[in-house]
C-alpha positions in Angstrom: -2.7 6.8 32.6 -2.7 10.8 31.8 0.2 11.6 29.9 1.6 14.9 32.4 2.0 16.8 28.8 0.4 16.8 25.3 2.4 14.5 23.2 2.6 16.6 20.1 0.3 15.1 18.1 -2.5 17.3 16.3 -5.8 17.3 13.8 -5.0 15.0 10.6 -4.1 16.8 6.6 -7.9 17.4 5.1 -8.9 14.3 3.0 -8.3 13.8 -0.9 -4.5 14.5 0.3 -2.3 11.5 0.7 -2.1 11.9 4.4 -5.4 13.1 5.1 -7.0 9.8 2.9 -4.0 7.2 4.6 -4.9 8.9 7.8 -9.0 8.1 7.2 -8.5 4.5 6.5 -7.1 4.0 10.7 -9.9 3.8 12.5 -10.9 3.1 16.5 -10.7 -0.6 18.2 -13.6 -0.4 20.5 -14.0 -2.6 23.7 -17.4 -2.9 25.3 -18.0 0.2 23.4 -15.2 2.1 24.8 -11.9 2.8 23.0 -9.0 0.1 23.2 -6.9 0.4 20.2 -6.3 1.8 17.3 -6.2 -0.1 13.8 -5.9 0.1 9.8 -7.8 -1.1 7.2 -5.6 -3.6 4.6 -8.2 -4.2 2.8 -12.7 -3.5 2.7 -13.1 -6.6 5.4 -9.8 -6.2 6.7 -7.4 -4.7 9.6 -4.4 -4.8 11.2 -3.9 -3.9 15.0 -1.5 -5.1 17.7 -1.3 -8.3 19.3 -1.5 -6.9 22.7 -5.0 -5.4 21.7 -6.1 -9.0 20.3 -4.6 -11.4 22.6 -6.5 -12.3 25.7 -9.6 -10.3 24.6 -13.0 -11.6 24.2 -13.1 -11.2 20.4 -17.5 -10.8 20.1 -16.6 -7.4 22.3 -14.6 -5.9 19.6 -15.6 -3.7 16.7 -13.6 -1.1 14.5 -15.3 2.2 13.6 -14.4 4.8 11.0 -14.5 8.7 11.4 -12.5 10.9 13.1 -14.7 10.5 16.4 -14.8 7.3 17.8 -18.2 8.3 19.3 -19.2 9.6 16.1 -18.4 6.9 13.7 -18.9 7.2 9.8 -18.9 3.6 10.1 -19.0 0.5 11.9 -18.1 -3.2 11.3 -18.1 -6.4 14.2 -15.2 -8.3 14.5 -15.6 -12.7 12.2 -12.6 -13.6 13.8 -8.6 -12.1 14.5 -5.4 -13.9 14.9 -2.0 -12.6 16.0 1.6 -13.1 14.5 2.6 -16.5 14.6 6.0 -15.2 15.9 4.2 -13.2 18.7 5.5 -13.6 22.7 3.8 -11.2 24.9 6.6 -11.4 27.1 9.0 -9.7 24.5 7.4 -6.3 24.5 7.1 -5.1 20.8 8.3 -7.9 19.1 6.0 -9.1 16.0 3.3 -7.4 17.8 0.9 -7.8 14.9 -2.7 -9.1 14.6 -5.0 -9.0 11.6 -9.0 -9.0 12.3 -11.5 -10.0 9.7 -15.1 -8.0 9.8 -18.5 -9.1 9.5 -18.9 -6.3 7.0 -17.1 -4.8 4.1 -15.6 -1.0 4.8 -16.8 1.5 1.9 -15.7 5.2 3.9 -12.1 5.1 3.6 -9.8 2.8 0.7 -7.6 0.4 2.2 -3.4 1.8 2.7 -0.5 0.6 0.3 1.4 -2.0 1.6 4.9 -2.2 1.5 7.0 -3.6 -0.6 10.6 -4.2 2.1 11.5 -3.6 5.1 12.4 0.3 6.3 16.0 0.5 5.0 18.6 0.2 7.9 20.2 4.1 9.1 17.4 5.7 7.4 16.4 9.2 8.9 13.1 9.5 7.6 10.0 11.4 9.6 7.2 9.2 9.3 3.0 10.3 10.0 1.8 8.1 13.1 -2.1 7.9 13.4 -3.9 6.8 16.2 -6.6 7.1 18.8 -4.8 7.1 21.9 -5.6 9.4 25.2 -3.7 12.3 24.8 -5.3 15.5 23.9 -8.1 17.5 24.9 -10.4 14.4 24.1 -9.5 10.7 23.9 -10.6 8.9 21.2 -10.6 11.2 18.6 -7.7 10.7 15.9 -4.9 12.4 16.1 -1.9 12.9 13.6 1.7 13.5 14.3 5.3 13.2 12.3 8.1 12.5 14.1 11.3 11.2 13.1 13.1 7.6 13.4 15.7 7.3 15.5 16.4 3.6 15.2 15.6 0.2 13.0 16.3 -3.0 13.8 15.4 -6.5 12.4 11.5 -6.5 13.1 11.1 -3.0 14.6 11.6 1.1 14.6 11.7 3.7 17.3 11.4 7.2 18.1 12.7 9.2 20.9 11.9 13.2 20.5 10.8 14.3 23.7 6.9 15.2 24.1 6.8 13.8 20.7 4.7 10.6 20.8 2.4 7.9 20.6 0.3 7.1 23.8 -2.1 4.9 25.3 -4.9 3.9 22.9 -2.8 4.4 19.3 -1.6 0.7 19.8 -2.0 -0.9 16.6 -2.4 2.4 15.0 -0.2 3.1 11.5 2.8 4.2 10.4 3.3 5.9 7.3 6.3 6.3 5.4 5.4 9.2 1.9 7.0 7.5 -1.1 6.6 10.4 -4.3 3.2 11.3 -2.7 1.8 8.0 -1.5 1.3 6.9 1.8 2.9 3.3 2.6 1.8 1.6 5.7 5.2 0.4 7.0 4.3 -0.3 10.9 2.1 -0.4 13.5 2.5 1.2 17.4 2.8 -1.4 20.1 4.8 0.4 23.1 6.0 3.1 24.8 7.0 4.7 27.9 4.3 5.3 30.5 4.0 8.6 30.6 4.2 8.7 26.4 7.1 11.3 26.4 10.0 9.9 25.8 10.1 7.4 22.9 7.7 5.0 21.2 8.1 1.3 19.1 
């Protein structure tokens, strides 16, 4: 669905900054060639995505791209094989809504994101960078950068609720990144929102 507005998001920081180079390492989940998801490479034969974009999905359709243009990739891999959380319940929207995929081919274009090392601390205010692929825009599939602030944390999950400030269809299973003294730290992926991606995000 068309969001009714842009959701805030814009182009990503230039690379060899922090967010620019954490931004370059989410890439595109394509489907049948088309754009599905977003994910994040964890490592050179390694990403992280939603569940929802993993779950039900014929797996030898799949492939994760690089660039800022998923039509335009700087580069490509296939999908081995991809699991989801073994805590995952599609009908609990959001919750462990994690999958990892292993490629067929090792990523050299981007360097894999910092991991954390805990859990987002509880009443924490921070603004975090969300990167993704999603529809919004003057062109989907192109990745697209925005910072918007948390407004709640709970056991296994964040959200955000700034109006027309948001993730939207298509940035499922991209990151977000919390800036430690200048490094990026992936510390979650998107999974849901409302429809019309203007109200709040998880």
């Amino acid at each position: 669905i068309q969001p009714a507005t842009d959701t805030g998001g814009g182009d990503c920081a230039p690379d060899h900054t922090p967010p620019g180079d954490a931004a370059a390492a989410v890439g595109a989940l394509l489907y049948n060639g088309g754009i599905h998801c977003s994910a994040v490479m964890v490592s050179p034969s390694m990403v992280l995505t939603a569940a929802h974009c993993i779950r039900g999905f014929d797996i030898s359709k799949l492939e994760f791209v690089l660039g800022s243009d998923s039509e335009k990739p700087v580069q490509r891999a296939r999908v081995l094989r991809a699991d989801v959380h073994r805590s995952y319940d599609e009908s609990h929207l959001g919750v462990y809504d994690i999958a990892y995929i292993h490629l067929r081919e090792r990523l050299t274009e981007a360097e894999s994101v910092r991991l954390p090392d805990g859990p987002l601390p509880r009443g924490t205010t921070l603004s975090l960078l969300h990167v993704g692929y999603g529809i919004s825009g003057p062109k989907p599939g192109v990745r697209r950068c925005v910072n918007i602030p948390i407004r709640d944390i709970c056991e296994d999950a964040f959200s955000h609720a700034t109006k027309n400030l948001n993730t939207c269809n298509g940035d499922s299973g991209g990151a977000a990144f919390r800036d430690v003294v200048n490094q990026m730290v992936l510390v979650g992926l998107t999974t849901w929102g409302d429809d019309a991606c203007a109200d709040f995000g998880v």
